[in-house]
Backbone as CSV, one residue per row, in Angstrom:
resi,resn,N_x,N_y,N_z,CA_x,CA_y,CA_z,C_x,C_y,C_z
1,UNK,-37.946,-24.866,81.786,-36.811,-23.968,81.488,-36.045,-24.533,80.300
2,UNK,-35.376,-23.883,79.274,-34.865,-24.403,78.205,-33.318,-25.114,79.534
3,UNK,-33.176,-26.070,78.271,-32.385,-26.714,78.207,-30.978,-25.925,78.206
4,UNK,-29.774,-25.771,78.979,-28.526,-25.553,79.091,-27.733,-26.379,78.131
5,UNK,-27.188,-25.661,76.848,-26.263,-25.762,76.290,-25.047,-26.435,77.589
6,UNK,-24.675,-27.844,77.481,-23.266,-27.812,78.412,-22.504,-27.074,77.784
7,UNK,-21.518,-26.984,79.024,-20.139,-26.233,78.870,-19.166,-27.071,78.348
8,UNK,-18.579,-26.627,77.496,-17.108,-27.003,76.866,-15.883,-26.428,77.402
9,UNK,-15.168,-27.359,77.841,-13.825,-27.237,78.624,-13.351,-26.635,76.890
10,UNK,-12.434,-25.345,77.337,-11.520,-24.947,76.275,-9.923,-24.579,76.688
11,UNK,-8.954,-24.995,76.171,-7.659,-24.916,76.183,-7.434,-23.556,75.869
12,UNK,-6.822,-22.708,76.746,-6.539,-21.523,76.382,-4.934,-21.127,76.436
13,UNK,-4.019,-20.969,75.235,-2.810,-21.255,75.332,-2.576,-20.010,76.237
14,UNK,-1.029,-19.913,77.126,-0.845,-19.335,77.610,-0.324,-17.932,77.183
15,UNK,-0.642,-16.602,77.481,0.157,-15.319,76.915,1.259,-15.402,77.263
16,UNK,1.788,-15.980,78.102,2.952,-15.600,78.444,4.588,-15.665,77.218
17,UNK,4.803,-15.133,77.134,6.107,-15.429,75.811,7.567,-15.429,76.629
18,UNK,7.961,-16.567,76.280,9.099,-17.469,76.390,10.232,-17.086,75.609
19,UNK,11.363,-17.451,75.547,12.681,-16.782,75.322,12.650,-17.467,73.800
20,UNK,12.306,-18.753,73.695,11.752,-19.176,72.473,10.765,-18.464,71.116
21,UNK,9.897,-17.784,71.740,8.801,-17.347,71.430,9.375,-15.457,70.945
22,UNK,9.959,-15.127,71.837,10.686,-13.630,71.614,11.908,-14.162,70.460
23,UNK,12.452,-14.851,69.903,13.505,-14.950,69.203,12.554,-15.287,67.919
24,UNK,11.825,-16.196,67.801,11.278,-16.125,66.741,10.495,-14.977,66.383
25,UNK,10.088,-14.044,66.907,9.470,-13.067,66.834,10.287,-11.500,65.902
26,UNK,11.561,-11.893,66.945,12.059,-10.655,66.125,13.108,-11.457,65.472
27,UNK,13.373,-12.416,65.098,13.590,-12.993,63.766,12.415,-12.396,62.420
28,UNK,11.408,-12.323,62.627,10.140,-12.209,62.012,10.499,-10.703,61.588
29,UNK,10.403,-10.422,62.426,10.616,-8.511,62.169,11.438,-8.322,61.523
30,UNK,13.236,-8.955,61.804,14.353,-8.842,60.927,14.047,-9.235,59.261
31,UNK,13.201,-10.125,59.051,12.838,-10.716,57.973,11.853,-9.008,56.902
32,UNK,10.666,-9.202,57.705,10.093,-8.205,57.293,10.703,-6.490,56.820
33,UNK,11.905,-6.320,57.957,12.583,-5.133,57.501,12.950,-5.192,56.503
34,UNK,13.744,-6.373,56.463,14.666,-6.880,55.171,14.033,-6.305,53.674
35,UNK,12.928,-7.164,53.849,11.848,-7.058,52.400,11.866,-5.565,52.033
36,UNK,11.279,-5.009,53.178,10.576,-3.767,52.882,12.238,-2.826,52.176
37,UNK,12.759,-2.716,52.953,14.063,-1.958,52.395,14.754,-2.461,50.991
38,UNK,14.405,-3.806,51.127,14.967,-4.159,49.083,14.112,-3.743,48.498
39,UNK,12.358,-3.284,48.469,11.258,-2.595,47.559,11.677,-1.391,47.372
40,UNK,12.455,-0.586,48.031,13.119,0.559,48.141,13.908,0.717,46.393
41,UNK,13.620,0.968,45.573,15.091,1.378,44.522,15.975,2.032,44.947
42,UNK,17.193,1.532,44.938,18.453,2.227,45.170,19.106,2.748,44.367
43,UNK,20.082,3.514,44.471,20.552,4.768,43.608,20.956,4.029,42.326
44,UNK,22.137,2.737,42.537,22.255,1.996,41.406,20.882,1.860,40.621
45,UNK,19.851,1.199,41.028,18.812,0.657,40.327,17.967,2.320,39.492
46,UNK,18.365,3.217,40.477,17.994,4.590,39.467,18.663,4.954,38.390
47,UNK,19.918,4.663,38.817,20.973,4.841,37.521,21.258,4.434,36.602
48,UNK,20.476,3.033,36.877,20.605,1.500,35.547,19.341,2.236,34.417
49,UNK,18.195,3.318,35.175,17.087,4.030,34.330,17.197,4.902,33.202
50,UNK,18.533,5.627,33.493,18.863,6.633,32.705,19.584,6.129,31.789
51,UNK,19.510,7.254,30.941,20.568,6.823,29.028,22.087,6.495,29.480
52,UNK,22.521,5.509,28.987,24.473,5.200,29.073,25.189,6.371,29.115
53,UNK,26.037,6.729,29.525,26.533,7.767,29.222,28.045,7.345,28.561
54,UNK,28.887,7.886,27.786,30.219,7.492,26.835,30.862,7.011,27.746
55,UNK,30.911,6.974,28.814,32.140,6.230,29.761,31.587,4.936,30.168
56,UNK,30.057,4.965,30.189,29.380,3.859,30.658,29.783,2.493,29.073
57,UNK,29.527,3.401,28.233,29.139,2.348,26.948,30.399,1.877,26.920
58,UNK,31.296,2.279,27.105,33.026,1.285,27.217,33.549,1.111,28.281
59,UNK,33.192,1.781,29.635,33.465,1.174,30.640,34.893,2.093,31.172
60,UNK,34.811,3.447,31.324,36.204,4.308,31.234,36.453,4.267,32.531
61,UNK,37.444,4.336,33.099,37.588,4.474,34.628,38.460,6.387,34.927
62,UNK,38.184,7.101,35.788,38.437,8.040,35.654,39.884,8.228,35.885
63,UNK,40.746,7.195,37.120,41.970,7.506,37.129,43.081,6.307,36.750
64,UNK,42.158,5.117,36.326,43.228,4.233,36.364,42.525,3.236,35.622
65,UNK,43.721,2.301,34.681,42.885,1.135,34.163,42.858,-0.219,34.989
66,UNK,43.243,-1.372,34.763,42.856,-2.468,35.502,44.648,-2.821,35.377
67,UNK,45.199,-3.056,36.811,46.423,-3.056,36.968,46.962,-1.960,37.467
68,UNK,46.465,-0.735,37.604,47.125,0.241,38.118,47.214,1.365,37.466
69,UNK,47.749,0.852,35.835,48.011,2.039,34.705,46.943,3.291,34.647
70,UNK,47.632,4.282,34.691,47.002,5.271,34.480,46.527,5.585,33.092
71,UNK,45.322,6.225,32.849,44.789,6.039,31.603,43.749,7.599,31.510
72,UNK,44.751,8.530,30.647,43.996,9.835,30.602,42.485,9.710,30.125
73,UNK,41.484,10.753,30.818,40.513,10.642,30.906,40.132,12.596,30.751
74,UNK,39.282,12.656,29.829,38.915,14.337,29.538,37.752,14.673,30.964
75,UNK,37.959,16.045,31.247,36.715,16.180,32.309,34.993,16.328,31.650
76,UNK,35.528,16.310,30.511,33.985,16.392,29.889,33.335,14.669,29.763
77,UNK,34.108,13.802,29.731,33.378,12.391,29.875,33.069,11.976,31.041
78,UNK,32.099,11.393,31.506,31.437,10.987,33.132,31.944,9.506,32.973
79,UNK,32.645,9.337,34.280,33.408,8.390,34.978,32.907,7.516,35.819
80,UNK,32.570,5.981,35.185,31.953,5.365,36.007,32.972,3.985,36.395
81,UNK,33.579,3.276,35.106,34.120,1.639,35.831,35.108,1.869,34.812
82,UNK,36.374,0.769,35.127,37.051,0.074,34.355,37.349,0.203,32.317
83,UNK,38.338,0.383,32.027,37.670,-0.325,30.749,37.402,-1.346,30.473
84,UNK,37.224,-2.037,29.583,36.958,-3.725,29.680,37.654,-4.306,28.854
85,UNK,38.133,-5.164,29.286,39.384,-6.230,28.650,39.435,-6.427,27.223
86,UNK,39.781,-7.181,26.500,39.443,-7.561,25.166,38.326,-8.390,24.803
87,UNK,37.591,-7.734,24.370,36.185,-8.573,24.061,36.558,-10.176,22.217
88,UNK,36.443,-11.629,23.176,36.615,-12.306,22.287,36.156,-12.295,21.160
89,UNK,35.492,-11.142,20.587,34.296,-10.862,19.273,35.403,-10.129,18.583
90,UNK,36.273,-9.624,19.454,37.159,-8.393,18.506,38.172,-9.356,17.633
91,UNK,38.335,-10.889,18.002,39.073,-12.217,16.833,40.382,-11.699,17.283
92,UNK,40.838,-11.981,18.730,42.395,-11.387,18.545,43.814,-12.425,18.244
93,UNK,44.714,-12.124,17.644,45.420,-12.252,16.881,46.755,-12.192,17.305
94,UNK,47.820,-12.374,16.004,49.348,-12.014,16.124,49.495,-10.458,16.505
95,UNK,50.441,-10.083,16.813,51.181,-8.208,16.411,50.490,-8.301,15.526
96,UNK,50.028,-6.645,15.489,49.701,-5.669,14.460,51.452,-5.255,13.605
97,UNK,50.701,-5.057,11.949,52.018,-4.895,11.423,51.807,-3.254,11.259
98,UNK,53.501,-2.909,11.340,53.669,-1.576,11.281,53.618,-1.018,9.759
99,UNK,52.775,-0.098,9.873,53.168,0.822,8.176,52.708,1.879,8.704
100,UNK,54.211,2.410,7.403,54.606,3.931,7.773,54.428,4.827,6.160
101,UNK,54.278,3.559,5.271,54.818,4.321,3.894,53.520,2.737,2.920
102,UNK,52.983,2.648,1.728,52.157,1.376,1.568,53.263,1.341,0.640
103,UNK,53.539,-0.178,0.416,54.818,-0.264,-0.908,53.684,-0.684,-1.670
104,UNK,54.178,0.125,-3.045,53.634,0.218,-4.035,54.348,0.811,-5.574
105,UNK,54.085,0.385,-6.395,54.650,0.854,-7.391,53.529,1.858,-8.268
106,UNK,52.289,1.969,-7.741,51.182,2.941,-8.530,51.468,4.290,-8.141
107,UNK,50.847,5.500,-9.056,51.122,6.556,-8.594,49.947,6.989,-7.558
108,UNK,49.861,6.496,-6.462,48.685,6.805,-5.399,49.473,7.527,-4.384
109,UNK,48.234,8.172,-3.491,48.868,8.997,-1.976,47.490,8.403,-1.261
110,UNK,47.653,8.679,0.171,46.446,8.362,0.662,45.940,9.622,1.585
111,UNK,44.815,9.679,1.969,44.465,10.969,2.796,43.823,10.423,3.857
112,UNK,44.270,10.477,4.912,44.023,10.452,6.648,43.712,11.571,7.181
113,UNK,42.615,11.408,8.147,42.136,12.717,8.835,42.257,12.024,10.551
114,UNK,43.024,12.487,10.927,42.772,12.255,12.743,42.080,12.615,13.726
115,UNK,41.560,12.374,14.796,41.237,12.825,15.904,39.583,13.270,16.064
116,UNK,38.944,14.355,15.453,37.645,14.593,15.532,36.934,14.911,16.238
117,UNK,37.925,16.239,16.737,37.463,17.534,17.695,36.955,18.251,17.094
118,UNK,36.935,18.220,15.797,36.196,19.393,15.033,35.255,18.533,13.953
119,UNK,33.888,18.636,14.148,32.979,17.780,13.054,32.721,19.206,12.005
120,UNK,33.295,19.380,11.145,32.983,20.639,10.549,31.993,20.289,9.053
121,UNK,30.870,20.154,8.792,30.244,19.652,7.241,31.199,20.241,6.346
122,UNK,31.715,21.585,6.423,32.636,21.964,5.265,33.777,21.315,4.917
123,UNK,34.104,20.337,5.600,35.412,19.079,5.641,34.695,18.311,4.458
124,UNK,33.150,17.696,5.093,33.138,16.887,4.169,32.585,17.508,2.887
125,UNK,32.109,18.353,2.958,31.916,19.379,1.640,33.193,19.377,0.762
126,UNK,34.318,19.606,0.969,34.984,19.447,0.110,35.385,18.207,-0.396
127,UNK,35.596,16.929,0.544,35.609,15.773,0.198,34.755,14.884,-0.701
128,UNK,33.270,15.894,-0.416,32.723,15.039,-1.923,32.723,15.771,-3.053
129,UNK,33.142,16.637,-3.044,32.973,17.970,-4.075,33.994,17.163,-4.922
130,UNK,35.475,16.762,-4.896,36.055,15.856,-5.060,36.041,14.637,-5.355
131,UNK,35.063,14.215,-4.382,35.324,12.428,-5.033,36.384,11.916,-4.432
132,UNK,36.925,12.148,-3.421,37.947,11.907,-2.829,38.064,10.649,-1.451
133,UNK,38.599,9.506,-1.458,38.495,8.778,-0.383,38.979,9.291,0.582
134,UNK,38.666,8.873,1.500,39.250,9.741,3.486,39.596,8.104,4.278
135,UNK,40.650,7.845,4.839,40.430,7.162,6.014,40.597,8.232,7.244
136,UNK,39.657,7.909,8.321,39.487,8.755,9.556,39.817,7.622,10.746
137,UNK,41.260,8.293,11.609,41.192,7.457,12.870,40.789,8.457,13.462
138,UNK,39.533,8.150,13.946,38.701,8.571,15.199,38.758,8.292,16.683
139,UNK,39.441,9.627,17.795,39.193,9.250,19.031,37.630,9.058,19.671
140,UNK,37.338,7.630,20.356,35.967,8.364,20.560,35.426,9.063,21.553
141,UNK,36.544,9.802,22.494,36.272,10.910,23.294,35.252,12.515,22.397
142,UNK,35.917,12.252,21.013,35.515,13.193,20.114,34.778,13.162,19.407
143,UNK,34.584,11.545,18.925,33.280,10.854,18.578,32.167,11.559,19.266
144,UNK,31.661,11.139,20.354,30.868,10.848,21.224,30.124,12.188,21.018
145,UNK,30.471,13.308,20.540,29.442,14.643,20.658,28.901,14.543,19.429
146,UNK,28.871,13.551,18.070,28.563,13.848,17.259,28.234,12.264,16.437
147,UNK,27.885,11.815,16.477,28.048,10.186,16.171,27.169,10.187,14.790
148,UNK,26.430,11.155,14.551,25.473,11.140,12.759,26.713,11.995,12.018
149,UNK,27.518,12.596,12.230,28.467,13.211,11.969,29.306,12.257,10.935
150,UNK,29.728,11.252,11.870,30.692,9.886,11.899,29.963,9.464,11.327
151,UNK,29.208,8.640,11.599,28.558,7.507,10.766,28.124,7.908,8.798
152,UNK,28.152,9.699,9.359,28.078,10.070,7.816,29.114,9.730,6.987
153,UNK,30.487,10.041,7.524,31.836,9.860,6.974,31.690,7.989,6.279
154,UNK,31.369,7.501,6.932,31.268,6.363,6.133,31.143,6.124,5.064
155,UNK,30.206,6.816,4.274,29.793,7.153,3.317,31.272,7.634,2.127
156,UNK,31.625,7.873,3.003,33.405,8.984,1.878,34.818,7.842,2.503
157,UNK,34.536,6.900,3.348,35.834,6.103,3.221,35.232,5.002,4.743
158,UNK,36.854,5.173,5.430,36.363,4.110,6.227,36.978,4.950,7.540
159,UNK,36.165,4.326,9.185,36.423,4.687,10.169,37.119,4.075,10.675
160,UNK,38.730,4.198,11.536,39.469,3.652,11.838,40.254,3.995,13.690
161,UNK,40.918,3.068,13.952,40.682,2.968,15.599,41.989,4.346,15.900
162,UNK,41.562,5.326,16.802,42.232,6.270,17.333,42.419,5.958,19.036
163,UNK,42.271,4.916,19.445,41.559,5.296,20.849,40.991,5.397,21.431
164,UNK,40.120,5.750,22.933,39.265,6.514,23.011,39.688,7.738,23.405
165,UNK,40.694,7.925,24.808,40.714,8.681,24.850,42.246,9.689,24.959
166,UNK,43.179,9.385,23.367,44.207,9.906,23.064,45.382,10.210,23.874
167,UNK,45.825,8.970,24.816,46.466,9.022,25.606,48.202,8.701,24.371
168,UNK,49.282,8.631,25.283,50.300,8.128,24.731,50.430,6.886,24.769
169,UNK,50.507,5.703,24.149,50.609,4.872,24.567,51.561,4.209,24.653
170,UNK,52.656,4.549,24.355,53.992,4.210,24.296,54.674,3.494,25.875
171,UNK,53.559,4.361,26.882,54.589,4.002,28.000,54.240,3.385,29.130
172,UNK,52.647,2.795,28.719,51.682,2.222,28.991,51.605,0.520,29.043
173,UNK,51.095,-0.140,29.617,51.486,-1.584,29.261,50.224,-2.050,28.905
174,UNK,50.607,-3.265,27.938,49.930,-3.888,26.843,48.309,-4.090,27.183
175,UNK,47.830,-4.609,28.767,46.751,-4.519,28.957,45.947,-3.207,29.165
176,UNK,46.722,-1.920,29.871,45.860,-1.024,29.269,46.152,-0.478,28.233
177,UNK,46.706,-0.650,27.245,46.646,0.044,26.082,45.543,-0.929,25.088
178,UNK,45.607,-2.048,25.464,44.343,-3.290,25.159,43.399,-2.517,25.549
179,UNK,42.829,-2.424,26.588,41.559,-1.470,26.779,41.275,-0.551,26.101
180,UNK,42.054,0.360,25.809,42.135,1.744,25.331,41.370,1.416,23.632
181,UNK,42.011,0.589,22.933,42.145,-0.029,22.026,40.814,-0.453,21.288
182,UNK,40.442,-1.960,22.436,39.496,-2.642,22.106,38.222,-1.825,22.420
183,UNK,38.449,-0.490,23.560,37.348,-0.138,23.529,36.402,1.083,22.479
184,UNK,37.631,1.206,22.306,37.483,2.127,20.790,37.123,1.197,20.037
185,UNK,37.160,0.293,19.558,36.931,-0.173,18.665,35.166,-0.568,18.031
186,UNK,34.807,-1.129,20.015,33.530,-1.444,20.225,32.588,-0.035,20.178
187,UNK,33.043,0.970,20.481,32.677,1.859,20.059,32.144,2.680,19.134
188,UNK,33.046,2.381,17.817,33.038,2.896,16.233,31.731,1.998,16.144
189,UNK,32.443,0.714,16.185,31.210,-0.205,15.925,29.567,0.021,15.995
190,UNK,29.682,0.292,16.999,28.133,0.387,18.065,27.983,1.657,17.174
191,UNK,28.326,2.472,17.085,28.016,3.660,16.257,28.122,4.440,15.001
192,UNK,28.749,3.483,14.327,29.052,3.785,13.274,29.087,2.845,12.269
193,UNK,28.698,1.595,12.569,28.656,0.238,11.928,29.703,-0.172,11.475
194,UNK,31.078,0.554,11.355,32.266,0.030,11.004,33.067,-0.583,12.380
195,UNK,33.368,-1.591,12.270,34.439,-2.053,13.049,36.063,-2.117,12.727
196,UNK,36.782,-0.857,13.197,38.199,-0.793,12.752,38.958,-2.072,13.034
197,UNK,40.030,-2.024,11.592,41.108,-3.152,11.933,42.216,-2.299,11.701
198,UNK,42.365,-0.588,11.850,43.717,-0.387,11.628,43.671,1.214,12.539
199,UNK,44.711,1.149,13.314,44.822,1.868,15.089,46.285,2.936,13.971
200,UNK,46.118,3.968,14.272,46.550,4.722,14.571,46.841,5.525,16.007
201,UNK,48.053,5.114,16.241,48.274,5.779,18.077,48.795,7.311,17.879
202,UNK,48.112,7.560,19.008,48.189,9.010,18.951,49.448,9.460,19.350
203,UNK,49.915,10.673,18.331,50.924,11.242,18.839,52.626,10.500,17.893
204,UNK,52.135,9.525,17.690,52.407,8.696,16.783,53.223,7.647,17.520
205,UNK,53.198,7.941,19.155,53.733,6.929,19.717,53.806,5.898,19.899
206,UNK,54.562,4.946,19.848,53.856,3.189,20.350,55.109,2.664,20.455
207,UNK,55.197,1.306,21.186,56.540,0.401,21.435,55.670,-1.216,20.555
208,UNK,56.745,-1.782,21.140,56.386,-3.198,20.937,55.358,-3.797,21.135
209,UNK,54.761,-3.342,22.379,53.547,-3.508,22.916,52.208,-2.708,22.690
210,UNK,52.280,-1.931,21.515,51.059,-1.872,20.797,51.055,-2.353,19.840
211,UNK,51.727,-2.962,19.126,51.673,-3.682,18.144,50.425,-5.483,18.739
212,UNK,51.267,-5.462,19.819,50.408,-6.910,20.376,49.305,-6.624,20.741
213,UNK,49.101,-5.080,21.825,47.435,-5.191,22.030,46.869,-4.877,20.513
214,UNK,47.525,-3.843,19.236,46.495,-4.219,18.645,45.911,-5.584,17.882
215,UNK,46.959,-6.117,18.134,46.412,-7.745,17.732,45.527,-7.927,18.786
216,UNK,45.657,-8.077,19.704,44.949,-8.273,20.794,43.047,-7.871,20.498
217,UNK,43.117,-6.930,19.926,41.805,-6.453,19.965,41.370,-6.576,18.162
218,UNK,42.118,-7.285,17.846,41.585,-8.011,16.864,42.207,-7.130,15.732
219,UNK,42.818,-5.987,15.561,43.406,-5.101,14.473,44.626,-6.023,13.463
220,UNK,44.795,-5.447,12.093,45.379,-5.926,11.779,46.963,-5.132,10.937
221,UNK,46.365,-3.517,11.333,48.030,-2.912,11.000,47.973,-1.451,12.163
222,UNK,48.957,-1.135,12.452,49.228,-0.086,12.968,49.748,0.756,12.061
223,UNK,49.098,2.269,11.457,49.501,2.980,10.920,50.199,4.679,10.737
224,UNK,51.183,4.822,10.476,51.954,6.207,10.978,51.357,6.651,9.334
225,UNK,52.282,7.820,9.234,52.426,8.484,7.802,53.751,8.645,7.642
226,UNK,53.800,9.145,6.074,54.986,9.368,5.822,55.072,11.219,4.950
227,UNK,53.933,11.773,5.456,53.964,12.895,5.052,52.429,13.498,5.876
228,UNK,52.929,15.363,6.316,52.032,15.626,6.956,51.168,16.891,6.490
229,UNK,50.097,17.205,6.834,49.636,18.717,6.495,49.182,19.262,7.585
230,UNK,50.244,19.875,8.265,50.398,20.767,9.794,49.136,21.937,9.759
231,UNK,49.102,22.462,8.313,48.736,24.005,8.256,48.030,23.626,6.824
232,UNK,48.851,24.660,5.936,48.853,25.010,4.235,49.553,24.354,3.837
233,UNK,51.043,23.734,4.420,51.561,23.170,3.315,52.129,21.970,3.929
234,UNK,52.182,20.856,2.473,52.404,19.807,2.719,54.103,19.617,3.002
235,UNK,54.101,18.382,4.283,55.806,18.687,4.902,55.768,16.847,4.506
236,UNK,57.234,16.468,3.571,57.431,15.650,3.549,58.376,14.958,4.169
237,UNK,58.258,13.078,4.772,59.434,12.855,5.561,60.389,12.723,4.679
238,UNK,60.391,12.331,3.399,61.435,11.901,2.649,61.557,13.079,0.791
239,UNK,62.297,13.827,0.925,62.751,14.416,-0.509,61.546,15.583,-0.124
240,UNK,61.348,15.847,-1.512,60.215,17.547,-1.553,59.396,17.487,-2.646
241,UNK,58.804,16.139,-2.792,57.485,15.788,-3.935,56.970,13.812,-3.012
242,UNK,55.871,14.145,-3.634,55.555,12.565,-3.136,56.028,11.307,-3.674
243,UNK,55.859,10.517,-3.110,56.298,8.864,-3.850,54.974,8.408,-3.675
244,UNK,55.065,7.115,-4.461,53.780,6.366,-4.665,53.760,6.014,-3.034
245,UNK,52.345,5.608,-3.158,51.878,5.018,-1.407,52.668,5.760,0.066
246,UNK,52.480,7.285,-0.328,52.321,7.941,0.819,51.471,8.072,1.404
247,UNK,51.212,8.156,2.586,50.281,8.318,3.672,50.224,9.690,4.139
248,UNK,49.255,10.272,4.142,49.442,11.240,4.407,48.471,12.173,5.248
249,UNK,49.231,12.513,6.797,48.260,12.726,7.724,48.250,14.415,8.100
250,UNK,46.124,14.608,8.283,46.091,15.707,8.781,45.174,15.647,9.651
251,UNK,44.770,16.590,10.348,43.683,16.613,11.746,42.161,17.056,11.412
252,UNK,41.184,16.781,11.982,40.032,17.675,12.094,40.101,19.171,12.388
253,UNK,40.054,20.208,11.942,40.803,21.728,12.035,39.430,22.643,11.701
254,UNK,39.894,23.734,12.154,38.283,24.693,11.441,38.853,25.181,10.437
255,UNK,40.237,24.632,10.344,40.729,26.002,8.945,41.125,24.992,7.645
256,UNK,40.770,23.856,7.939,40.988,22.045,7.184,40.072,22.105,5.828
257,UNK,38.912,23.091,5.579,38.419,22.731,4.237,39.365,23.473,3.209
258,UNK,39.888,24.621,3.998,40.167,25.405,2.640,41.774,24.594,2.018
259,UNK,42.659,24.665,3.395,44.102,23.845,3.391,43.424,22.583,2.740
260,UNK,42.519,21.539,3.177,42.146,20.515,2.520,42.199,20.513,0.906
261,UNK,41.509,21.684,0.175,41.431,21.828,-1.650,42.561,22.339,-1.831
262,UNK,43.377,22.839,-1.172,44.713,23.152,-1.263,46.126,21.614,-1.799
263,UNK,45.539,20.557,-0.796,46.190,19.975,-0.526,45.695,19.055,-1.816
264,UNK,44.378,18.675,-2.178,43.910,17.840,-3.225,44.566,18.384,-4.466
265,UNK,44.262,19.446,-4.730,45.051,20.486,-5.885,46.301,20.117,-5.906
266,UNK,47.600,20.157,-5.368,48.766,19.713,-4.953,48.803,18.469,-5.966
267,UNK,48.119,17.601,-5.034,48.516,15.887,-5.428,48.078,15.904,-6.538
268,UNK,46.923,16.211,-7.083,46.560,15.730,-8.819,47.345,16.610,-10.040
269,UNK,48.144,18.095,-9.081,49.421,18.606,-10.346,50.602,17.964,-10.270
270,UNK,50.993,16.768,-8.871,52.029,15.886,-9.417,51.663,14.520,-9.947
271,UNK,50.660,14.635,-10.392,50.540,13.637,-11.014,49.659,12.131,-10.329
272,UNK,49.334,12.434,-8.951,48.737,11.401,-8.273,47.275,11.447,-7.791
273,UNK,46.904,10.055,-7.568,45.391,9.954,-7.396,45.475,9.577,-6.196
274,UNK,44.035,10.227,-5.397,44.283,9.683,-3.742,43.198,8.455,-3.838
275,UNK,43.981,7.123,-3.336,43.272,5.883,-3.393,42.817,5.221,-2.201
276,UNK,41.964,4.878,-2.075,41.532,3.955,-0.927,42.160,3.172,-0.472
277,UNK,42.558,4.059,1.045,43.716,2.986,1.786,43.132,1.563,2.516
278,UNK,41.972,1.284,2.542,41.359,-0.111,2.728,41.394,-1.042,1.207
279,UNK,42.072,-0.436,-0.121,42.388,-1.232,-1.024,43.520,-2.153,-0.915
280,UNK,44.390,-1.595,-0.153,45.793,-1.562,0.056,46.011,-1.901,1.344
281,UNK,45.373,-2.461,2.182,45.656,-2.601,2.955,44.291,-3.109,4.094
282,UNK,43.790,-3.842,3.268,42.464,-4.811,3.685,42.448,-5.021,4.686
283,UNK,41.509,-5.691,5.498,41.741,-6.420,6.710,42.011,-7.846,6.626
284,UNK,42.605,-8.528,7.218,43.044,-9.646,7.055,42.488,-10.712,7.549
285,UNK,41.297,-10.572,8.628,40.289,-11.300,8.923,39.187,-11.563,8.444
């Protein structure tokens, strides 16, 4: 008869599971859920997929800035965070200095265009038809629908800080009007390759404390006018003809090209040339 393989005694652990044995177990499971639900993309991680949107690229908050301040917000911009503080790139500084009038003894005026609710080509149609310098403080709530628009204007002068989104700032405190500020600024930048050093506040409001955030965000004048073009005709603050180094402010308008050759016509029959207000008033950094 063949030979019998002996038998081998074998250790057979026990099935039974122990209170030990059940805890590590669904420890195990807790682990495994874990995993599986972080492979999951979550809505953030969907949202990080899609294009920035204008509130994203500066960081707008829909009802409030950081501190409490309320900080107007249009319903056409999408509302996601905060604005963001002063970015140390913006070189911030003393007070912004105030000008209302450039002292000067040349026969110059200057031409300011505000705001930039209206991108109209016939604006700048007349501006080069002319030869004419432009400084533009740009909100970039108004920016934002048109940014080849803007970046064209470059080309005819310089882009300058409005804001973003044309609040008053007069009554506002220094850190959010800092936001407001610096984030406009990063803005122009990113899109327009100019980085403003001179804030025009809207409305023409401001205290003490825009003068510091615009230092703050690295600016180096705060600028009013000293003469306006409402409509057709030019309204002066001082007498009923210009002085040298007036400033002189009008809006983005649909009715702005024709009042615009209106207004150029004007200044060169009293005798003045409109000069580049970044001649006169450089940046200082």
């Amino acid at each position: 008869m063949p030979e019998k393989s002996p038998r081998v005694a074998r250790h057979t652990p026990s099935r039974r599971w122990t209170a030990p044995h059940r805890r590590r177990a669904l420890g195990a499971a807790i682990v495994l859920g874990v995993l599986a639900i972080a492979s999951v993309p979550t809505a953030s991680a969907l949202a990080d997929a899609r294009p920035a949107t204008l509130a994203e690229q500066v960081g707008i908050d829909g009802g409030s800035a950081r501190g409490g301040t309320t900080v107007a917000v249009q319903a056409h911009v999408a509302v996601t965070k905060p604005l963001p503080t002063a970015d140390p790139s913006l070189h911030p500084r003393g007070p912004a200095q105030l000008i209302t009038k450039v002292d000067t003894t040349d026969k110059v005026v200057f031409l300011t265009i505000d705001d930039g609710e209206v991108a109209d080509p016939k604006i700048r149609e007349v501006i080069e038809r002319n030869a004419v310098p432009v400084t533009v403080f740009l909100a970039g709530r108004y920016g934002a629908a048109n940014w080849g628009y803007w970046h064209g204007m470059t080309e005819l002068g310089t882009i300058q800080n409005h804001t973003v989104n044309h609040p008053s700032l007069r009554n506002l405190s220094r850190s959010a009007q800092a936001q407001e500020i610096c984030a406009e600024s990063q803005l122009s930048a990113a899109n327009t390759g100019q980085t403003p050093w001179m804030l025009r506040p809207p409305y023409g409001e401001y205290s003490s404390a825009t003068l510091a955030a615009a230092g703050d965000c690295g600016l180096d004048y705060v600028v009013m006018w000293s003469a306006t073009l409402p409509s057709d005709k030019l309204i002066y603050q001082v007498g009923n003809a210009l002085r040298p180094g007036e400033i002189i402010l009008t809006h983005f308008r649909w009715d702005l090209p024709g009042h615009l050759q209106a207004l150029i016509d004007n200044i060169h029959a009293q005798g003045y040339t409109i000069a580049r207000l970044e001649d006169y008033l450089p940046p200082v950094h």
